[in-house]
C-alpha positions in Angstrom: -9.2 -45.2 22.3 -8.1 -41.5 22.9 -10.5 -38.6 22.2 -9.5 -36.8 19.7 -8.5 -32.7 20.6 -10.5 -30.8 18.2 -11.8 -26.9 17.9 -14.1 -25.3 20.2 -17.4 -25.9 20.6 -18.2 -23.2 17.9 -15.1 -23.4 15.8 -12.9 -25.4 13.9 -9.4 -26.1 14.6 -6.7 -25.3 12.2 -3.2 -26.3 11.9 -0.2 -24.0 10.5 3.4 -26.0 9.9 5.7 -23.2 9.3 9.4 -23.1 9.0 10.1 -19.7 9.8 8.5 -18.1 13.1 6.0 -15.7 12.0 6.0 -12.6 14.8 7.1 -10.4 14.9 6.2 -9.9 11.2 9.3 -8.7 9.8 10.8 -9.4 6.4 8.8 -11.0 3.4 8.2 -15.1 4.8 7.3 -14.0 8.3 4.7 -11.0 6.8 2.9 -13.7 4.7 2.6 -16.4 7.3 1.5 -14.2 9.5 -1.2 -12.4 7.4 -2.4 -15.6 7.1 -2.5 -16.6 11.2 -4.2 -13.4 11.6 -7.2 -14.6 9.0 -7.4 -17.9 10.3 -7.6 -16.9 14.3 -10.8 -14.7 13.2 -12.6 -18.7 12.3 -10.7 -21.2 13.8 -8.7 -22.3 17.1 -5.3 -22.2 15.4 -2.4 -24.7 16.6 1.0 -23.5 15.1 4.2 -25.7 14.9 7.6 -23.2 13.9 11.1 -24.2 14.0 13.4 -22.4 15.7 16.9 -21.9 14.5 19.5 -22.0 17.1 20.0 -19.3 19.1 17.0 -17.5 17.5 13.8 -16.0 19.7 11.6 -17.8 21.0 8.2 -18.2 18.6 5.5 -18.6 21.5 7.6 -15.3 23.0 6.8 -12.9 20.4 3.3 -14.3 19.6 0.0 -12.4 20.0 -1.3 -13.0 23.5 -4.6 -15.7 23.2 -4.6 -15.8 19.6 -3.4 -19.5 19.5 -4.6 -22.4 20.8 -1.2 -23.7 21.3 2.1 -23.3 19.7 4.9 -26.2 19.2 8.3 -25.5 18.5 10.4 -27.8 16.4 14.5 -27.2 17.4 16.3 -27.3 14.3 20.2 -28.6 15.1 23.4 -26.5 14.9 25.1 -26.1 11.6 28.7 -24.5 12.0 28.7 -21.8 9.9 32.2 -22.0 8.6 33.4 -21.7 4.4 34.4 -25.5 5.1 31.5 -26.6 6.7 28.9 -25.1 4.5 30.9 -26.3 2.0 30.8 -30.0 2.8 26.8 -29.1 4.0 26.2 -28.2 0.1 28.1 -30.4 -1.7 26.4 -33.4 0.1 23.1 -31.9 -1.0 24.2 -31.3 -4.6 25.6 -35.3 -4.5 22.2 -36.6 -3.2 19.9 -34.0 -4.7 18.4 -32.2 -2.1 18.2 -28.4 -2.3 19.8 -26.8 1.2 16.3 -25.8 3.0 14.5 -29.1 2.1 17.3 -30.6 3.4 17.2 -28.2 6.5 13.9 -29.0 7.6 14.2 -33.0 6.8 13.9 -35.6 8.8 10.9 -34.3 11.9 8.2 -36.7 10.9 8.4 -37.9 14.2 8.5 -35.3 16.1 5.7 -33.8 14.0 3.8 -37.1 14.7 4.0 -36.4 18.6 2.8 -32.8 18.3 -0.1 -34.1 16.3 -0.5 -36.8 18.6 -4.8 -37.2 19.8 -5.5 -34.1 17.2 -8.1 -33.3 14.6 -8.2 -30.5 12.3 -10.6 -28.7 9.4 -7.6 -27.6 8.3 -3.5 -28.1 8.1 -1.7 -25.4 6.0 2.2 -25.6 5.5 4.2 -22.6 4.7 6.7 -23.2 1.9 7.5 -25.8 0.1 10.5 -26.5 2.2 8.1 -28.2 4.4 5.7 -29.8 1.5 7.0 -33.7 2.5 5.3 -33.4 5.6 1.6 -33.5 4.1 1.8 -37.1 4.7 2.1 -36.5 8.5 -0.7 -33.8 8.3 -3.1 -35.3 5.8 -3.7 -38.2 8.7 -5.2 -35.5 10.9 -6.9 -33.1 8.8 -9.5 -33.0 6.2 -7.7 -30.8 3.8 -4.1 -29.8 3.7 -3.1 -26.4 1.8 0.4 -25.7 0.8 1.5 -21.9 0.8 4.3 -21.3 -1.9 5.8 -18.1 -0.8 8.1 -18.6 -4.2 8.1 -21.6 -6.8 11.5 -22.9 -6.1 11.9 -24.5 -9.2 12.0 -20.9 -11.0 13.5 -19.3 -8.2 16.3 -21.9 -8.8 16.9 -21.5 -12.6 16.7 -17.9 -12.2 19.6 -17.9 -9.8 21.3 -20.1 -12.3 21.7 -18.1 -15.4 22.9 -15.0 -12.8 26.0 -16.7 -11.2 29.3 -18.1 -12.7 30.9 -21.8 -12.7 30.2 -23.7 -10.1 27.7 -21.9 -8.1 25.4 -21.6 -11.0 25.9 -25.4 -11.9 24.9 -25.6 -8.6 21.6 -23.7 -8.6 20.5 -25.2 -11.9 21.2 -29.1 -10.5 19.1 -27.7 -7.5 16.5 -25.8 -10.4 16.0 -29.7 -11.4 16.0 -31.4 -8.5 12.8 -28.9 -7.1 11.3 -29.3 -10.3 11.2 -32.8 -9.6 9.7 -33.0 -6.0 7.3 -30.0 -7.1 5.7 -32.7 -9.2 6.0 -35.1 -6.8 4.3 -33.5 -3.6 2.1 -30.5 -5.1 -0.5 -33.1 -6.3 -1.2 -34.5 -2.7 -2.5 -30.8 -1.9 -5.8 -30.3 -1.5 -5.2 -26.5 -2.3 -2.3 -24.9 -3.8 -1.3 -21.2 -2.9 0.2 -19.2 -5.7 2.0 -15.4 -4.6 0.8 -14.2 -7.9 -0.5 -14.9 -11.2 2.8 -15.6 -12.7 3.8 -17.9 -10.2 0.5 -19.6 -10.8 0.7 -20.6 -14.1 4.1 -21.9 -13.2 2.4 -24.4 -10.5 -0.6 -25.2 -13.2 2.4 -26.4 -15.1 3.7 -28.2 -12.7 0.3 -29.9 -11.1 -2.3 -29.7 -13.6 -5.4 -31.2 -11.4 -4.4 -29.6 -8.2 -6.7 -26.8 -7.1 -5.5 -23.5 -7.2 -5.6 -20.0 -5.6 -4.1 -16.8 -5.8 -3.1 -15.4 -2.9 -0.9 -12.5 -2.7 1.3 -10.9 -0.6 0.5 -7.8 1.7 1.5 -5.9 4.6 -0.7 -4.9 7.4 -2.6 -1.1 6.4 -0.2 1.5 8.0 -0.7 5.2 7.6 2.0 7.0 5.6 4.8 8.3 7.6 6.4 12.0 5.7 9.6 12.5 7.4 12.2 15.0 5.9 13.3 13.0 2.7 17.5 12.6 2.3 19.0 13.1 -0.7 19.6 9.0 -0.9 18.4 5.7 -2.5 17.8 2.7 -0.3 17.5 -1.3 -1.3 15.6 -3.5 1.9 15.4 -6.6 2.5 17.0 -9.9 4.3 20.4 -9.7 2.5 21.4 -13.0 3.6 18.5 -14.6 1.0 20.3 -15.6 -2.8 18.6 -13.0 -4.5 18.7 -10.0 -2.4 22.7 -10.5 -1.8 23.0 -10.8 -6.2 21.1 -7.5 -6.5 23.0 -5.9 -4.1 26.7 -7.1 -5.9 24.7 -6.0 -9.0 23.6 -2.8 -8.1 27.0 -2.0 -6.3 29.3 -3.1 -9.6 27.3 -1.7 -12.3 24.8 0.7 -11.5 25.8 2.8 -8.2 29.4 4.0 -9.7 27.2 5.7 -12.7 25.0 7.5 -9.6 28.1 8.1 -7.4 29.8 9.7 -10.4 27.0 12.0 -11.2 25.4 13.1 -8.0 28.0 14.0 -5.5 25.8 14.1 -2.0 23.9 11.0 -3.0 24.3 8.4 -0.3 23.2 4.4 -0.7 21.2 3.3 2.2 20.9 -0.8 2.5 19.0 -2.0 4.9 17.7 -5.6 6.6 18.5 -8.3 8.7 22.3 -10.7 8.2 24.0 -7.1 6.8 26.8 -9.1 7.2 26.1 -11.5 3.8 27.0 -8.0 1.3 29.6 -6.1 3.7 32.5 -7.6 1.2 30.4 -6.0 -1.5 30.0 -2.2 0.0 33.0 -1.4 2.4 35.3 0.9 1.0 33.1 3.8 0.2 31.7 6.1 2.9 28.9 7.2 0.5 27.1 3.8 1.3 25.5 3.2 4.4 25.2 -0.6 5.6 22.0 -0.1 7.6 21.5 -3.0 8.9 17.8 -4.5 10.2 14.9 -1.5 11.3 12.5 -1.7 13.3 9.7 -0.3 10.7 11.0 -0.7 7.5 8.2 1.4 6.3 9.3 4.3 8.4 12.4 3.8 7.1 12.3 3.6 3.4 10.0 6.4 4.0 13.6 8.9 4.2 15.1 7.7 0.6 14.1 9.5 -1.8 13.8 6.3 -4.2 14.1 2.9 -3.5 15.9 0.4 -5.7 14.9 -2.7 -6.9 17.7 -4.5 -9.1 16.7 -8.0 -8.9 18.1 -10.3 -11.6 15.8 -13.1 -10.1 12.8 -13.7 -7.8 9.4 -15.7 -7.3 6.7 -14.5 -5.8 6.2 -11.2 -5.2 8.6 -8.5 -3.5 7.6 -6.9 -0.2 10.4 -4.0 -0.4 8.0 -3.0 -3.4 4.9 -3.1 -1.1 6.5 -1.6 1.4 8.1 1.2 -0.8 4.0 2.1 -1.3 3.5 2.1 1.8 5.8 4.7 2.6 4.6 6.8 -0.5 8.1 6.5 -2.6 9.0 6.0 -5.7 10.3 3.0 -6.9 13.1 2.1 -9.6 13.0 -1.8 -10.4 14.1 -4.3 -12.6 11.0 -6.5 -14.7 12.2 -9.5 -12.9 12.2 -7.1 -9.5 8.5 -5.8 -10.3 6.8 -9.3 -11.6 3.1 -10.1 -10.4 2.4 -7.0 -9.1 0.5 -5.7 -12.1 2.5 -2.6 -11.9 2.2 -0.3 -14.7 5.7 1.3 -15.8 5.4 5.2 -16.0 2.5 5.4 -13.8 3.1 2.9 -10.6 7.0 2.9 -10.8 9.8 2.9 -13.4 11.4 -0.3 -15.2 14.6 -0.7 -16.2 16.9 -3.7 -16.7 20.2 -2.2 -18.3 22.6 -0.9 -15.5 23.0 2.7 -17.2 18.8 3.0 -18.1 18.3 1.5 -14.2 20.8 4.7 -13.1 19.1 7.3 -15.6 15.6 6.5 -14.2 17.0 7.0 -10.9 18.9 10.2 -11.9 15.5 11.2 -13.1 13.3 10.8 -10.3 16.1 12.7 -8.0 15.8 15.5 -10.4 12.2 16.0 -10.2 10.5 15.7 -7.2 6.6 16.1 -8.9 7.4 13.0 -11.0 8.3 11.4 -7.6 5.5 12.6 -5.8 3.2 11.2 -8.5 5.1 7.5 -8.4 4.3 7.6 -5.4 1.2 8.3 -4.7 -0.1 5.9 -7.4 2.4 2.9 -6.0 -0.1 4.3 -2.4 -2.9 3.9 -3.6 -2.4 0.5 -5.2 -1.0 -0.9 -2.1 -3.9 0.1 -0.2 -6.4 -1.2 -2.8 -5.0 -4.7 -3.5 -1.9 -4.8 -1.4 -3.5 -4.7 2.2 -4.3 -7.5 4.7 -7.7 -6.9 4.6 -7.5 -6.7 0.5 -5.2 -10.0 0.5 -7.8 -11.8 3.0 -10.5 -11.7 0.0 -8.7 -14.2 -1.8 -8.4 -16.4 1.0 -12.3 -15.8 1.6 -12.9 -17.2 -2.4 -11.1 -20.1 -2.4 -13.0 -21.5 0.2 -10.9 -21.1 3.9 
């Protein structure tokens, strides 16, 4: 019989299944896995499986340098890209009821088994509940497995369903039931559950009753504050190829940024993040908005609006662009969907505001006074750097017992 590959003679081993490749650590998914690599590298030898879209980096390339024990890479298969083809892709999923990333990252069970192949672990975490069918595979070789839910699809789902027209919203809210359904299935065969926030954890307590439960929420690494010269513009970040980010953008572009334009004559609209290409329908035409495109420090970047947008009509989880805003010291405008589970207060963290015109009058009124903006913030700072942080976030992990 094989001996079995376990951790070091001093440390566990741990496992992380993630779908996405965590480093570099850019854009909300990879931030969170990789927050939670670094905390488990400080107690364990750490394996990590990613899959690699085609065409995309190489995982073990942009990884920190002896941090793992070893890192497999799963090759996900080429999807033409094509109207047509995605088309046929989704409508297949919507006939059998699979929503489009479970259905992405189906079907490497035994692949999976071969990484695992001769290994023991402490500990197996997936990321995202994409992946949550493969705790089978894991539970075999590790004493507990943890599921990270960087959103409860379910909600995500319905959410997206009440913002989009016939068929696409049929669409999401067939999906909205079909996640529902597997939520209830797989969460129970966790022996942890992961929650972004304390919204999104009553959502799973509803969903998996006697499955343990954590709060986890999302952070960004402790930067200083960069102060460059501030331009007279707003900015929205994120990956704009994501559902929700690409809604908020036609949202903010149709309803809210002709009342700015109209009223402030140098104002320019920055958007920024990775796939620019998902919202260029939405913003060509006018050379007051700026299609950005992915940065190299987001933080940095934001840091030259003078307020960053938020005008999400739905979400899970928590929203890094918020986190990040803080970290760059600047005030933030967002919807209540846009701010949820941060615990932000409205007035004294950021401003709130659902309605397109009040959205565009609480911008108008942070552009028109600077103090008020200063203040925002320097509160949305200081929040960040108390609850918001790596080192803040880890505490949670520390509590719940990993």
């Amino acid at each position: 019989m094989p001996r079995l590959l376990e951790g070091s003679e001093h440390r566990s081993a741990a496992l992380v299944l993630s779908p996405e490749a965590p480093y570099p650590p850019v854009g909300g998914g990879a931030l969170r896995t990789a927050s939670l690599l670094e905390y488990l590298s400080e107690s364990y030898d750490v394996d990590l499986i990613a899959f690699r879209e085609p065409g995309a980096a190489d995982p073990r390339a942009a990884a920190p340098r002896g941090r793992f024990r070893s890192i497999h890479v799963l090759e996900l298969p080429e999807h033409r890209k094509g109207r047509l083809a995605r088309a046929a892709r989704n409508l297949r999923r919507l006939l059998v009821g699979r929503p489009p990333l479970n259905d992405r990252f189906a079907g490497f069970d035994r692949r999976l088994r071969l990484c695992l192949s001769g290994r023991r672990y402490r500990l197996a975490v997936i990321e995202h509940f994409w992946c949550a069918p493969y705790v089978c595979e894991l539970a075999a070789h590790a004493d507990r497995v943890v599921l990270d839910l960087h959103n409860v699809e379910s909600e995500l789902h319905r959410q997206l369903a009440c913002t989009e027209r016939f068929p696409l919203g049929l669409a999401f809210a067939r999906f909205a039931r079909c996640c529902r359904r597997m939520e209830q299935i797989w969460l129970p065969r966790f022996s942890l559950l992961l929650a972004a926030s304390e919204q999104d954890a009553a959502r799973l307590r509803a969903l998996a009753p006697t499955t343990p439960l954590a709060v986890y929420p999302n952070a960004i690494p402790l930067v200083a504050q960069p102060r460059p010269p501030e331009r007279e513009a707003v900015v929205f970040s994120g990956n704009l190829e994501y559902h929700p980010n690409l809604v908020a953008v036609r949202f903010f572009r149709r309803e809210i940024w002709p009342l700015l334009r109209a009223s402030r004559p140098g104002l320019v609209w920055r958007v920024i993040g990775k796939n620019p290409h998902a919202v260029a329908k939405y913003l060509e035409g006018d050379p007051r908005i700026e299609l950005v495109g992915p940065v190299g420090d987001a933080v940095a970047a934001l840091a030259e609006a003078r307020v960053v947008v938020v005008p999400l009509l739905a979400a899970s989880g928590t929203r890094f662009k918020i986190l990040e805003a803080w970290a760059a010291g600047r005030a933030v405008v967002s919807t209540r969907v846009g701010a949820e589970g941060l615990n932000a207060r409205d007035g004294e963290h950021l401003l709130i505001a659902d309605e397109p015109r009040a959205f565009a009058q609480a911008v108008s009124l942070l552009l028109d006074a600077p103090d008020k903006r200063a203040a925002l913030g320097s509160a949305g700072r200081a929040l960040y750097e108390e609850r918001f942080s790596w080192q803040a976030a880890w505490r949670h992990l520390a509590a719940a017992g990993l």
